[in-house]
N, C-alpha and C positions, 0 to 999 in steps of 0.2 A: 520495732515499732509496729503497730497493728491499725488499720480501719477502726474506723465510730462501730462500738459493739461488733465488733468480726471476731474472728479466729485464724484470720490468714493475712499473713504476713503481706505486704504492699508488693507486687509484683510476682507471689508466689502464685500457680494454678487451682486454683479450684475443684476440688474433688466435680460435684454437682451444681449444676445453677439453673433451679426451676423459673420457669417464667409463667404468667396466667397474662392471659391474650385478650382482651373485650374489642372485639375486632368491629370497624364499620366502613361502609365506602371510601369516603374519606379520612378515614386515621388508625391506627393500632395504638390504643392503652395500653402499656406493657407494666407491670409491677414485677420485681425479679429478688430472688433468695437465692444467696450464694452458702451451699452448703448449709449446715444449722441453724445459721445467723436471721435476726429478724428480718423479715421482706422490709426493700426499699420503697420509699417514695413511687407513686406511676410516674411515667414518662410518657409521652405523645411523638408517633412517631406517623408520618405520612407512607403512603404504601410503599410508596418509591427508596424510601428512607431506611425501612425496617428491613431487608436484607442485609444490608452495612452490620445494622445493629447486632442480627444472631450471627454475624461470620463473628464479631466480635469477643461473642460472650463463647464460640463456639473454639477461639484460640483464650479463652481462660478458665475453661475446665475440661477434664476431663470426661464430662459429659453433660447434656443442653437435653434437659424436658421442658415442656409445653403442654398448654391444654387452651383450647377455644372453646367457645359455644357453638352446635351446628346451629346454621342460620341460613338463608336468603344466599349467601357468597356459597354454595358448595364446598367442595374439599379442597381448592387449588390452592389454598393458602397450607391448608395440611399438605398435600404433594410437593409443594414446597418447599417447608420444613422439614418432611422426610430427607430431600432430596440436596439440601445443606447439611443434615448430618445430625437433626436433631430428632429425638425421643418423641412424637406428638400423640397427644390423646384429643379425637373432638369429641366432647360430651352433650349432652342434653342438656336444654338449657332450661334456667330455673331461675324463682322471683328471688334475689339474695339481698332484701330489704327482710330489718329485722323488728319486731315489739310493733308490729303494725305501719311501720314507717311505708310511706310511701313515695318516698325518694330514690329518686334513680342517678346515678354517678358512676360513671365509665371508672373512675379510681375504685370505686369499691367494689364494682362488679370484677375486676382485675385484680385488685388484693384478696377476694374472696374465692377465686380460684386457683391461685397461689398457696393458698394456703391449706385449700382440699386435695391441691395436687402436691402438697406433701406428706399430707395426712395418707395418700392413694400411695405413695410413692413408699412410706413408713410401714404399710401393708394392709392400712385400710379400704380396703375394695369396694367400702361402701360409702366414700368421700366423695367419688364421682361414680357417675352413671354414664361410661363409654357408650359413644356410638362406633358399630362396626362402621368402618368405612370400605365403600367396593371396590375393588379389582380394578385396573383400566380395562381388561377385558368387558365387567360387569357394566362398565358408563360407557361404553363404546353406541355412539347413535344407534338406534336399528335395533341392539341387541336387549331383550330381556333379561333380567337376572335367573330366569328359568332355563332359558338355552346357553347362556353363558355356563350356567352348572354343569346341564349335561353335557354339554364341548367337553369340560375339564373333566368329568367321569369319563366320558369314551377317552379321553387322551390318552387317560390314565391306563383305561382297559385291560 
């Protein structure tokens, strides 16, 4: 017996399960695609709440992509998710209102990069527009990203 439109058996692991992130102080929008199968419904998840959620998704696949928006919050939600074990890209963010709409909805902004970060992940490179994210050397107070280089050049020496 199978899930509504899946391909994976009720309890079986999940090869991939991308998630698209519409991240804000107060909540994470999550929309999530397990493997090929259509992206789910969003889900609202409070900050506090959304670790639970990717240890989750992170014992039912074999592997956990993401993508954010960079925004206002920095990378620490990315350092994060590195640091749980999941795949994260933060990208540049963009108007994902379509035919002139000028509607804005955390579901769609999150199903809409869901759905670029599979098109990215399928080998479209040109789905999302990554932002490099820096070094903890490179954010370190005090330090520029110009003397942070050269440190790691002379290290290297």
């Amino acid at each position: 017996m199978f899930n509504h439109g899946s391909q994976t058996a009720p309890g079986a692991r999940a090869g991939v399960i991308k998630l698209g992130l519409d991240v804000h102080a107060s909540s994470i929008v999550v929309v999530r695609q397990i493997d090929a199968q259509a992206s789910q419904p969003a889900q609202r998840f409070s900050p506090e709440q959304f670790p639970a959620f990717v240890r989750r998704q992170l014992d039912r696949a074999a592997a956990v992509h993401s993508c954010y928006e960079a925004g206002p919050f920095g990378y620490v939600l990315h350092r994060q998710l590195e640091a749980l074990g999941v795949q994260n890209l933060v990208v540049r963010p963009r108007d994902w209102s379509t035919d002139g709409e000028r509607v804005k909805t955390d579901s769609r902004d999150a199903a809409a990069l869901c759905s670029c970060l599979d098109r990215y992940l399928a080998g479209n490179r040109g789905a999302l527009a990554v932002i490099r994210v820096p070094s903890e050397v490179e954010r370190r107070p005090g330090r520029s990203a110009v003397s942070a280089r050269v440190s790691r050049t002379s290290a290297c020496g």
